[in-house]
N, C-alpha and C positions, 0 to 999 in steps of 0.2 A: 504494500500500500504506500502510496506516495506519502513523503511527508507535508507536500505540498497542500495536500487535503486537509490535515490536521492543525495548519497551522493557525492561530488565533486569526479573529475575523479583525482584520486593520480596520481603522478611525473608517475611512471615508466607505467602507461596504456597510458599516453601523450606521454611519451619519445617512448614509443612502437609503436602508431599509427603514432608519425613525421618518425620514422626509416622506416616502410613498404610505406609510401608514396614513401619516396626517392627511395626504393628500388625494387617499381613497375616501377617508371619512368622510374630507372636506368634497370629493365627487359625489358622493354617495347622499351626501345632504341637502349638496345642492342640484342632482338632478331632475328631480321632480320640478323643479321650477323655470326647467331649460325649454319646457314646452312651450313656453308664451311665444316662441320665434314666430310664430304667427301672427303674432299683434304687432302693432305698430311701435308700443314702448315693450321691451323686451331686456326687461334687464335681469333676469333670470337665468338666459339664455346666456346676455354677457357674462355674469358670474361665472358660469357653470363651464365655457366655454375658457374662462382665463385660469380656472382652475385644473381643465384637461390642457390648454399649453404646458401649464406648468410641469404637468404627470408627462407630457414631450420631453420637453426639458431635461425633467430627470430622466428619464427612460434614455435617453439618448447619452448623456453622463456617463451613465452604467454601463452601455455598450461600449463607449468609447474606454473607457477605464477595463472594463472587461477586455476588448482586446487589443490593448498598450500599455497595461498596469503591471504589477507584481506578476509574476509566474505564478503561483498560488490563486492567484484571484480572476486568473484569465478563465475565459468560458471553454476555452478548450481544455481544461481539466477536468470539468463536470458535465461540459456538453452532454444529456442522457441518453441518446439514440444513437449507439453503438453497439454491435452486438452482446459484447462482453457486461455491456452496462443495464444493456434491456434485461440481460439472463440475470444478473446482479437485483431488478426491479421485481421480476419473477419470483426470484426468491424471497423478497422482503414481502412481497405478497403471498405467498405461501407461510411463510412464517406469524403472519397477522393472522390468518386462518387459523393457525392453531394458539390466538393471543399471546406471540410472541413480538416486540417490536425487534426493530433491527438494531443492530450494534456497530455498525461501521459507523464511518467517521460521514461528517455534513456533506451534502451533496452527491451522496453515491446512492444508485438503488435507486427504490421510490421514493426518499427523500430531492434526489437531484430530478426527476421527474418532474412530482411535485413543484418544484421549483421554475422548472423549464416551461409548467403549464401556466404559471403565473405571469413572468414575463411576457408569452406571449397573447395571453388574456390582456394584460395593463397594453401592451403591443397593440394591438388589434385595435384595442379603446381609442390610444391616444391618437391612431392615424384616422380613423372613422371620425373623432371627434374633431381633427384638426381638420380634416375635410370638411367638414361643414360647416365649423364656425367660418372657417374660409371661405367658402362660396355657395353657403344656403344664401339661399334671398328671405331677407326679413319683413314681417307680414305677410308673409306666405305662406301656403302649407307646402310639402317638400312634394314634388314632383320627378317624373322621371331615374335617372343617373343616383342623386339628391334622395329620392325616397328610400330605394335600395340600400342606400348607404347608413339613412336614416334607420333602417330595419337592421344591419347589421350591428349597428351600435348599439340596439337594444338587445340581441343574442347576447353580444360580448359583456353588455351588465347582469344577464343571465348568467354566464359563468364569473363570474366573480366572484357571487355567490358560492359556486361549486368549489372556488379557487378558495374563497376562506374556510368554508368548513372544513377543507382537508387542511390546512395551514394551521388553522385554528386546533380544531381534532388532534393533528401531532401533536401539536407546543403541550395539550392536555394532557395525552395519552402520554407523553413523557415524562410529565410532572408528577402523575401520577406512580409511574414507574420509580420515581425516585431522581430523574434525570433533569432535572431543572435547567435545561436547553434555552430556556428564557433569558436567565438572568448576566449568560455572555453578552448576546443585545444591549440589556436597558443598565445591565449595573456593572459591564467587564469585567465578571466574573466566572469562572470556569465551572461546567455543571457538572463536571465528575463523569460526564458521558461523550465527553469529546477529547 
């Protein structure tokens, strides 16, 4: 196993994962208000719209840092769709089957899945969302190209849902176990399972 994997999570993938938290909540809270794009004063829309720039922003951060950062933190050490890593996923789901979690180190398995599937959920989001705040026409309802696109954005807030409960789910199912995976995160702490 690489030590590459193991090694503590640097400042700026902490500071990365506290920012997209804040910055799902803060989607999350303000989507439902993104509808008024139809109306004429639409500042819901605007919100909601400068807070998915933002989740760009970062999203794009992370990629760039991902691959021109530390060796450790490049995405080609956890990229999960390889075969050796898919079989590695296989077995951390086989072993949940028998309420086992896994024990490998961050980002291998179904944890590095996991992972892959959120990126490109938040993915998905911010270029759906950046298309439209770009060139929906305001007062309008979406048409055409525009509607499509409008529809996709809403699948991709459908999985995020999915995206947290398993995200969510681990950080539990770990705590529970004893593995306190959380508190590297929010308090640079080592949880005995890394």
């Amino acid at each position: 196993m690489s030590t590459e994997n193991t090694a503590p999570l640097g400042t700026p993938v902490r500071l990365w994962h506290l920012t997209m938290i804040a910055l799902a909540v803060a989607a999350l809270a303000t989507g439902d208000g993104a509808d008024d794009y139809k109306k004429i004063e639409h500042a819901g829309f605007l919100l909601h719209g400068k807070v998915g720039l933002t989740v760009f922003a970062a999203l794009c951060c992370y990629f760039l840092y991902g691959l021109l950062g530390p060796r450790g933190s490049r995405l080609t050490t956890w990229f999960p769709l390889t075969p050796s890593r898919l079989k590695q996923t296989g077995r951390d789901i086989a072993g949940l089957l028998r309420f086992k979690l896994p024990e490998h180190k961050r980002r291998q398995g179904l944890a590095g899945l996991v992972e892959f599937f959120g990126l490109m959920v938040f993915s998905w989001l911010a270029a759906t969302g950046t298309l439209m705040y770009v060139f929906m026409e305001r007062g309008a309802k979406a048409h055409g190209p525009m509607h499509a696109i409008k529809e996709a954005h809403e699948v991709g807030t459908a999985l995020i849902w999915v995206y947290l409960a398993l995200h969510v789910g681990a950080v539990i199912a770990h705590t529970v176990s004893g593995h306190h995976v959380w508190k590297e995160m929010f308090f640079l702490k080592k949880s005995g399972a890394e």
